[in-house]
Structures are given as C-alpha cells and as structure tokens.
C-alpha positions in Angstrom: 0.0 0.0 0.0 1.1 3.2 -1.3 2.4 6.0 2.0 1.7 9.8 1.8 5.6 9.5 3.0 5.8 13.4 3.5 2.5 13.2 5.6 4.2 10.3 7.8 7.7 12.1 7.9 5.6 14.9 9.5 3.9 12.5 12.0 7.2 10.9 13.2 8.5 14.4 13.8 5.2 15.8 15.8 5.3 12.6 18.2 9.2 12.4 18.2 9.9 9.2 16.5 12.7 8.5 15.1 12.6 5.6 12.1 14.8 3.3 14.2 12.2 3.8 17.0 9.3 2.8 14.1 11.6 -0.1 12.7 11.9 -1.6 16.2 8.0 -1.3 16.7 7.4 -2.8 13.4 9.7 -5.9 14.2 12.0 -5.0 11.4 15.7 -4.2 11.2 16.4 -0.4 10.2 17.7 -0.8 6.8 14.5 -2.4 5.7 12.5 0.3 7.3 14.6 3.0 5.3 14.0 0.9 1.7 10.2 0.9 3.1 10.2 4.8 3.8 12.1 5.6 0.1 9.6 3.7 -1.6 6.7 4.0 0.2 5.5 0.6 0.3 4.1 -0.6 3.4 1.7 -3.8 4.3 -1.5 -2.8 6.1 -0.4 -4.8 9.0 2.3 -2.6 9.3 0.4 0.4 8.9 -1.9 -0.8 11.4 1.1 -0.9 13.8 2.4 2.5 12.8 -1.0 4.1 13.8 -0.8 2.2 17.0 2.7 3.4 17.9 3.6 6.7 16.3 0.5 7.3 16.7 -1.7 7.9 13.8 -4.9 7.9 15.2 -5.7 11.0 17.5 -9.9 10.8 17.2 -9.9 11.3 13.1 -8.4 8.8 10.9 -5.5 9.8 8.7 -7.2 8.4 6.0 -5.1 10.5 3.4 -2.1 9.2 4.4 -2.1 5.5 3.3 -3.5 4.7 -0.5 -4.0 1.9 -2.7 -1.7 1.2 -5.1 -3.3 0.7 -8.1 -6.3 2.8 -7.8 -5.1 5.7 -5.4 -8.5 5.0 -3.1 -7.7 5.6 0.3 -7.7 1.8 1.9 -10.4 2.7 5.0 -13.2 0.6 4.4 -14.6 2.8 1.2 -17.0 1.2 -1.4 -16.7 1.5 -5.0 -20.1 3.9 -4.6 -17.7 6.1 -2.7 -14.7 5.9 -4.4 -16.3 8.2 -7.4 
C-alpha cells in the first residue's frame, strides 16, 4: 500500500519518533525500514502498527495518508459507490 511518505515524515517528527524507533516497533531491522520509507511501500499490518505506535490515530483517521496502489482509493473501508 502506497504512503503519503511526506505526511508520515511529518507525524514521526510531531510525536518524536525517530525511524529506528518505528523499525523496532514494526519488528523490522532499520535498513528495511529505510527501503520501506524511500519507496513507500508498506503492508497494512504494518500500517496498522504505525498508527498504533507513532501514533496515527488522534480521534480522526488519517485516511489520506495510506493509498492503494493501483487505484489511489484511500484503503479505509470505502465502497466503490464512494470511491467516485
């Protein structure tokens, strides 16, 4: 799933997070956290962490900040009625 990675950059920095603190959350060592953070490329359960620990979730989703690939619908439970 495609990362607003400017958005999550911004994030990190409000809640002081460092990406070696949000690899070790995640379970994974740093250098795969940076390739995730260049390209952007995350799997939902990791997001799901990253929301949980940085976090992303202060009353109002940030549903802006994770997309789906191939269609660039934001992944938070939309239907295809609300996708156009």
């Amino acid at each position: 799933m495609k990362t607003d990675m400017q958005m999550l950059r911004a994030c990190m920095k409000y809640h002081n997070r460092t990406q070696e603190d949000v690899s070790r959350a995640l379970g994974m060592v740093r250098s795969t956290f940076y390739l995730h953070m260049k390209d952007g490329d995350f799997t939902i359960s990791q997001i799901h962490k990253m929301m949980e620990y940085i976090p992303l979730d202060d009353g109002r989703r940030q549903p802006h900040l994770f997309r789906n690939k191939k269609s660039g619908a934001v992944e938070k439970g939309l239907t295809n009625q609300d996708k156009t």
